[in-house]
C-alpha positions in Angstrom: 19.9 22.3 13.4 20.9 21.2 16.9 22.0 17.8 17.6 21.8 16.7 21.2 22.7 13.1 21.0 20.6 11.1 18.5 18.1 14.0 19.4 17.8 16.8 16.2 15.7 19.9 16.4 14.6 22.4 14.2 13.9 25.8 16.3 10.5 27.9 15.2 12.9 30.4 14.1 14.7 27.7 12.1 14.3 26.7 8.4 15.5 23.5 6.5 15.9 22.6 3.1 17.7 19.4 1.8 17.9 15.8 2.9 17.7 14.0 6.4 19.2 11.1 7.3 20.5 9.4 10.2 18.8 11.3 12.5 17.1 8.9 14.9 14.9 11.2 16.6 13.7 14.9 15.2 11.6 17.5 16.3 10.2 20.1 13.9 9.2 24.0 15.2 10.2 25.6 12.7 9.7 25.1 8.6 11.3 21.8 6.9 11.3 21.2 3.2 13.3 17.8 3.0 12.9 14.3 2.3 13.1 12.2 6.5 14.2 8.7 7.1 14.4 8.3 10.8 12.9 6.3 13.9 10.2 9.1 15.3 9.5 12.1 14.0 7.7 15.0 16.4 6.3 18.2 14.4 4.8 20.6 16.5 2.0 23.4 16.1 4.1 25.5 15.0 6.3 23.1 12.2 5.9 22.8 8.5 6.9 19.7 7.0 7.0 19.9 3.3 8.2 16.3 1.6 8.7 12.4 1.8 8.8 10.7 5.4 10.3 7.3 6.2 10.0 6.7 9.8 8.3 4.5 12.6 6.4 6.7 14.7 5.3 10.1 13.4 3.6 12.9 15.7 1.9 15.6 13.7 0.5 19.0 15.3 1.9 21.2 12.8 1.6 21.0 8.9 2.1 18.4 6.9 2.6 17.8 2.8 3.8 15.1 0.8 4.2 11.1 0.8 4.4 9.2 3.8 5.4 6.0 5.0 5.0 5.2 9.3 5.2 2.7 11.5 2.6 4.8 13.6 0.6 7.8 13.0 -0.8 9.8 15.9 -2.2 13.2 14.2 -2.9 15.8 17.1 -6.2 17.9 17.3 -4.3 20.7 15.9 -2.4 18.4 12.9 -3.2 19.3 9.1 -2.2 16.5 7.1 -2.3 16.7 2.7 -0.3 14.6 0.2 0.2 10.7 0.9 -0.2 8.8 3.9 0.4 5.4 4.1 0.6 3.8 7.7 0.0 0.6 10.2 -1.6 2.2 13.0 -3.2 5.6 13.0 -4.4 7.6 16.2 -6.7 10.5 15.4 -7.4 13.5 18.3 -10.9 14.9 17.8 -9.8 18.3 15.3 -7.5 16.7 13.4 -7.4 17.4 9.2 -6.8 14.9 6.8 -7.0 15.7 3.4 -5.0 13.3 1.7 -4.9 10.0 0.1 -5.0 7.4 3.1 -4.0 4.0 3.2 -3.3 1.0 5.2 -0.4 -1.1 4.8 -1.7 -4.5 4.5 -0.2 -6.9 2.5 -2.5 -6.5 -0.8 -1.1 -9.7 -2.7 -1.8 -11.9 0.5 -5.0 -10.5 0.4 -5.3 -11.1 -3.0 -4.3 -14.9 -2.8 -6.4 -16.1 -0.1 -9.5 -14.5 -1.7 -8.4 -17.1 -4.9 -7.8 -19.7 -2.7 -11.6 -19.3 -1.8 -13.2 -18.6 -5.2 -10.5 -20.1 -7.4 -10.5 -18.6 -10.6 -13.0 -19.4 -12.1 -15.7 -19.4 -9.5 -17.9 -16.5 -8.9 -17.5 -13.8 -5.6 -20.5 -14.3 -3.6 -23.7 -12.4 -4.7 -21.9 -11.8 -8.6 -22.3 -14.4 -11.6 -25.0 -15.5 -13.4 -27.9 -16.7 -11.1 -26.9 -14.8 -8.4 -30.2 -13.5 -6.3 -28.7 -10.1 -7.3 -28.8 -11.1 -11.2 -32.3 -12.3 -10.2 -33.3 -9.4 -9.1 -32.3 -6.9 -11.6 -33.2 -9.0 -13.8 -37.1 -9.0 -12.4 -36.8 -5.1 -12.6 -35.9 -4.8 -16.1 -38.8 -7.2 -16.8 -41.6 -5.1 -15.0 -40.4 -1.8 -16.1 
């Protein structure tokens, strides 16, 4: 691993396995097994990321498995994403593979709340209950069949 400054890169010739921390900006070329925390990470075409990310921004060309948690996402026509990937903004290039488990990070219990707040708890969603015009109409079909 070469440190220049808060800068840390992994050569294509390069492989890493352990822990990462406190590295405030990495770029992977070569092959990484390790668990990240850091500000940005960069891996390129030819990088392997294998494990858990923590970081801001995240720039994926190369290969990547395992659980992720990003600021921002930007996954290159040439990125092959599996595993976990959980983000706030996400920036696909045409080519681009995701095969993994995506989600958003929205607060879910806010969410949650102000959908009470609107129904209550006891009330009905729109479109579900009893005498809904969706009740109706099932109900109609099971009659004529």
């Amino acid at each position: 691993m070469d440190k220049l400054g808060s800068k840390t890169i992994i050569s294509a010739s390069a492989s890493f396995t352990g822990k990462i921390i406190n590295a405030g900006v990495i770029d992977v070329h070569g092959k990484v097994s390790a668990d990240l925390s850091t500000e940005k990470i960069t891996i390129s075409e030819t990088g392997q990321f294998r494990g858990a990310i923590r970081a801001e921004l995240v720039v994926i060309s190369g290969d990547y498995d395992g659980q992720m948690e990003a600021g921002s996402v930007w996954a290159t026509s040439t990125a092959r994403i599996s595993g976990k990937l959980q983000y706030k903004t996400l920036q696909m290039d045409r080519g681009a593979a995701l095969n993994c488990h995506v989600l958003h990070n929205w607060d879910t219990k806010a969410d949650f709340t102000d959908k009470n707040q609107e129904t209550g708890p006891d009330k009905s969603l729109p479109g579900i209950g009893s005498g809904s015009k969706l009740d109706n109409k099932n109900s109609s079909r099971k009659k004529g069949a």
